[in-house]
C-alpha positions as protocol buffer text, in pm:
chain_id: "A"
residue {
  index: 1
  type: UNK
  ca { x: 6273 y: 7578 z: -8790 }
}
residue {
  index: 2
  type: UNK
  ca { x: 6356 y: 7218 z: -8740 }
}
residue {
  index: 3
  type: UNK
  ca { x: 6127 y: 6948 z: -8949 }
}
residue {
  index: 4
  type: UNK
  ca { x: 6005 y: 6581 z: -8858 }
}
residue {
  index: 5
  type: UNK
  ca { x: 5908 y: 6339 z: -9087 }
}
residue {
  index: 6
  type: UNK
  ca { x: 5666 y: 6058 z: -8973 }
}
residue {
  index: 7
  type: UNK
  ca { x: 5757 y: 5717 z: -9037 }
}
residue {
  index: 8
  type: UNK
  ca { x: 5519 y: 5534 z: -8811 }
}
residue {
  index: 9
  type: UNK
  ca { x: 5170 y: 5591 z: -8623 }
}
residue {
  index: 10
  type: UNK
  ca { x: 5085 y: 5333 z: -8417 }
}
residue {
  index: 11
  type: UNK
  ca { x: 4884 y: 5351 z: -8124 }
}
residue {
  index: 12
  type: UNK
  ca { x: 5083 y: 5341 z: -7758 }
}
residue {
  index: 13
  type: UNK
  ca { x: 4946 y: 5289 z: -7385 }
}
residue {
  index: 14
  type: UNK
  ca { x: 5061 y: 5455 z: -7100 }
}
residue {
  index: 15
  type: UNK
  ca { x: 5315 y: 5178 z: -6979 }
}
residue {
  index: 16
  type: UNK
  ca { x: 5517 y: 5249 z: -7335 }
}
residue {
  index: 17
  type: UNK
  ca { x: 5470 y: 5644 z: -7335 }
}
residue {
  index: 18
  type: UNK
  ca { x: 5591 y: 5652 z: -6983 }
}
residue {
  index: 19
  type: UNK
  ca { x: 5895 y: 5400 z: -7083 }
}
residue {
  index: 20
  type: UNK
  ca { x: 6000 y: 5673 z: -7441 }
}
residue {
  index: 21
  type: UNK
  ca { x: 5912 y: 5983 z: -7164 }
}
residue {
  index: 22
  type: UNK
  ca { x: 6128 y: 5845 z: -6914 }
}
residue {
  index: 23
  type: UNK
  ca { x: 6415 y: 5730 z: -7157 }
}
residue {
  index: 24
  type: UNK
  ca { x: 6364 y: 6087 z: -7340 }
}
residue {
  index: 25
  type: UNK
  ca { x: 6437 y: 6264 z: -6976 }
}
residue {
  index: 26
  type: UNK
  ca { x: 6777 y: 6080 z: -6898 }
}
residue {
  index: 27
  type: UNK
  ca { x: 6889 y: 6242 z: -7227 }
}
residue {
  index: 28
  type: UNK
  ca { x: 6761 y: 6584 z: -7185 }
}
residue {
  index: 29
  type: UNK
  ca { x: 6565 y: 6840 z: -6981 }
}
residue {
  index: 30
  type: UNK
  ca { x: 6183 y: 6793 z: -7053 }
}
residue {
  index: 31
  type: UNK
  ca { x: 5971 y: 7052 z: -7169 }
}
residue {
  index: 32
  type: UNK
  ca { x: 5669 y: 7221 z: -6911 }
}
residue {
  index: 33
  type: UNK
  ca { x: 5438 y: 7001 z: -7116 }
}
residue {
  index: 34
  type: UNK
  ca { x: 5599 y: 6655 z: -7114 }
}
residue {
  index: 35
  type: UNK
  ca { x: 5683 y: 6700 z: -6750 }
}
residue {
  index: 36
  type: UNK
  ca { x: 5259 y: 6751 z: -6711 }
}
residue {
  index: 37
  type: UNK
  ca { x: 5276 y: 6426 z: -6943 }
}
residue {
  index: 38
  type: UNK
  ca { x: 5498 y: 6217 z: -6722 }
}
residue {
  index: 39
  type: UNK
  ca { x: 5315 y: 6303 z: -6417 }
}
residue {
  index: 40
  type: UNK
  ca { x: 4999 y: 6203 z: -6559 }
}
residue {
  index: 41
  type: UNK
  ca { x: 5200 y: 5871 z: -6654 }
}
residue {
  index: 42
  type: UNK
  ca { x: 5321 y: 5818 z: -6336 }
}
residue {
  index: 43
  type: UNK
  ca { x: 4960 y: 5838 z: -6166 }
}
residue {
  index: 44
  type: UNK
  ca { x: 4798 y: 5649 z: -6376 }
}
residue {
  index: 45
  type: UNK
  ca { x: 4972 y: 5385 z: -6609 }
}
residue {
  index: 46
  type: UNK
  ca { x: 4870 y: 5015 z: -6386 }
}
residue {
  index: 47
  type: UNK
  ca { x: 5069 y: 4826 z: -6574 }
}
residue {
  index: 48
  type: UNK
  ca { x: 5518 y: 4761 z: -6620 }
}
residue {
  index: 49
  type: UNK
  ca { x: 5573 y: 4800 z: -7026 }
}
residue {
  index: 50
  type: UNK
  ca { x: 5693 y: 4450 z: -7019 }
}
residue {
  index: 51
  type: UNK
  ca { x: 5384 y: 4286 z: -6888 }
}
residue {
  index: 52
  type: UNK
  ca { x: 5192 y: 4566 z: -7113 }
}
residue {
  index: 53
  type: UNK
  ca { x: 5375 y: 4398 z: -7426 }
}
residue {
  index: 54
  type: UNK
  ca { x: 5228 y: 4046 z: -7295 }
}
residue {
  index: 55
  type: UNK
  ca { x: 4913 y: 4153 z: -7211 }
}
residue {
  index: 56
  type: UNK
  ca { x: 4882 y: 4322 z: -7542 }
}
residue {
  index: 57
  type: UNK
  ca { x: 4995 y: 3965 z: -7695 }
}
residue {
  index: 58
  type: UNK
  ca { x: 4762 y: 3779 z: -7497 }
}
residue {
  index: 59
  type: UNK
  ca { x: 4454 y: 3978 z: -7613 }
}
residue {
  index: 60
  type: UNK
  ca { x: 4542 y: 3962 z: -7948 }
}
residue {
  index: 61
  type: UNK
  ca { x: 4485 y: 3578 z: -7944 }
}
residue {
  index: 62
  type: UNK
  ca { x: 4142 y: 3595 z: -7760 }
}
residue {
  index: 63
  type: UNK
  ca { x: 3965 y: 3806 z: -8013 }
}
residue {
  index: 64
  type: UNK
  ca { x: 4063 y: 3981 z: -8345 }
}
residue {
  index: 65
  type: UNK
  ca { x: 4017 y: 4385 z: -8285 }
}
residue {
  index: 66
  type: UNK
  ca { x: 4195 y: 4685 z: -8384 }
}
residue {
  index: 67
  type: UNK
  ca { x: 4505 y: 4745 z: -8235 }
}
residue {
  index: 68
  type: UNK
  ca { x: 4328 y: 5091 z: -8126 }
}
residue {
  index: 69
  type: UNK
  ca { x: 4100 y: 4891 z: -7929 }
}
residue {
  index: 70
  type: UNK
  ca { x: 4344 y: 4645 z: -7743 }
}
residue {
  index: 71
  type: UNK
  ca { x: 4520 y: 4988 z: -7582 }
}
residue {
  index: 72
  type: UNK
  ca { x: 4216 y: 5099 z: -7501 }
}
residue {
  index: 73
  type: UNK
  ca { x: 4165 y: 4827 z: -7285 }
}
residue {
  index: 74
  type: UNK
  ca { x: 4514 y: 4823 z: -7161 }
}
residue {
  index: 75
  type: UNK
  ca { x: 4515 y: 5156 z: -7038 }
}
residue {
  index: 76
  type: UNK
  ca { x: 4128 y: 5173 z: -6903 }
}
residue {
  index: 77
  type: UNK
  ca { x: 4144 y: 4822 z: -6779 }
}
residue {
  index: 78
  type: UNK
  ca { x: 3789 y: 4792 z: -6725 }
}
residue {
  index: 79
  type: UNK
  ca { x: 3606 y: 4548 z: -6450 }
}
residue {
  index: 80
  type: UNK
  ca { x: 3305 y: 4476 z: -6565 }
}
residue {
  index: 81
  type: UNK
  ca { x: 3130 y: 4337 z: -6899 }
}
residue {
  index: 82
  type: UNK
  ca { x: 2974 y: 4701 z: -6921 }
}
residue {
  index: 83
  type: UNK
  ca { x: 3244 y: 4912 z: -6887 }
}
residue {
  index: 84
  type: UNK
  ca { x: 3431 y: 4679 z: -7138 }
}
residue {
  index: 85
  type: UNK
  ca { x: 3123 y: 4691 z: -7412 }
}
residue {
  index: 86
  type: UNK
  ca { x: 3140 y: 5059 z: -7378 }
}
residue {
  index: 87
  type: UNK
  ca { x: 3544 y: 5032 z: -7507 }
}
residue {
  index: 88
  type: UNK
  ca { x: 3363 y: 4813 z: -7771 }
}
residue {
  index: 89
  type: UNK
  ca { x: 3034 y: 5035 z: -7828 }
}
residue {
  index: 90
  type: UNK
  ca { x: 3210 y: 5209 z: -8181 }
}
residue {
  index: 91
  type: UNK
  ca { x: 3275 y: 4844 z: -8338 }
}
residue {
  index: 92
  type: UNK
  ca { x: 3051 y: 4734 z: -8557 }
}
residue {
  index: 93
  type: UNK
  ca { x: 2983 y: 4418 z: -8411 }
}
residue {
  index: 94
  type: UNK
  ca { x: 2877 y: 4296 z: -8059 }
}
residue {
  index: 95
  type: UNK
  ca { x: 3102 y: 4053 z: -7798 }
}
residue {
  index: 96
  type: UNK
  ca { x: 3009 y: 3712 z: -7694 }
}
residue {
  index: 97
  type: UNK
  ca { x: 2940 y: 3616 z: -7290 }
}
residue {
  index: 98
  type: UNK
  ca { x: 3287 y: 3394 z: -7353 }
}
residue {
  index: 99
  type: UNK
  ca { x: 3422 y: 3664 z: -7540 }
}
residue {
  index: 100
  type: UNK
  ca { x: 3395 y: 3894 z: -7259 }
}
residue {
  index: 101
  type: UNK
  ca { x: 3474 y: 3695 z: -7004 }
}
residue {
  index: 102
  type: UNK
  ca { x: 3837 y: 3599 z: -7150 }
}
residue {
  index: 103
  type: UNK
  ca { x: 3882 y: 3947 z: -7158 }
}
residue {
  index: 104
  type: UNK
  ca { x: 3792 y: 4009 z: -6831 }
}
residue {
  index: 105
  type: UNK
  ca { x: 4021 y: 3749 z: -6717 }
}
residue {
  index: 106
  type: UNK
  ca { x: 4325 y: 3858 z: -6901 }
}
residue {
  index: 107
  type: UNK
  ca { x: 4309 y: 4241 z: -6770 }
}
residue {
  index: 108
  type: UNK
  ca { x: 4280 y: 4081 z: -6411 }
}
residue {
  index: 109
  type: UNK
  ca { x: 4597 y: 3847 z: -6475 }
}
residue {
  index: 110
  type: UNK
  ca { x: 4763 y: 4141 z: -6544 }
}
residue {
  index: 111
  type: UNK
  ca { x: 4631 y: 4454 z: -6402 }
}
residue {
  index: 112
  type: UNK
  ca { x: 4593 y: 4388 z: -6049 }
}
């Protein structure tokens, strides 16, 4: 029986999964499971992993929120104010018109 130790949880979007499950199949066969994984991946991550690692940057500077949060968005990219207060709806506070709208505009910069 082989044993892992965790050093690190951190949340990850789709872009970076689909960069470690790609990177992970050049070096070996993938499992039934992480072949399901990649698929899903390759459907439905919108966004490169570089321009995921800017948007993420970006975001960071319009509002402080859990890191959680800020993949959320990445990976649901939401359209409207309502679909992004929903991302927002287990926070314990409430976004601003200008608040929303600079998020808004930074998921449309880069997931077009």
């Amino acid at each position: 029986m082989i044993f892992m130790k965790v050093l690190e949880i951190k949340p990850t979007g789709m872009a970076e999964a689909k960069k470690i499950m790609l990177s992970r199949e050049k070096k070996k066969e993938l499992s039934y499971e992480q072949k399901l994984a990649l698929d899903h991946l390759n459907k439905f991550s919108k966004i490169s992993d570089s321009d995921a690692k800017k948007f993420l940057e970006e975001l960071s500077q319009v509002l402080r929120m859990s890191d959680e949060t800020m993949v959320k968005i990445l990976d649901l990219t939401p359209k409207t104010p309502d679909e992004l207060r929903m991302i927002f709806a287990r926070e314990k506070f409430s976004l601003k018109d200008k608040e929303i709208k600079k998020i808004l505009e930074t998921v449309k910069k880069y997931c077009k």
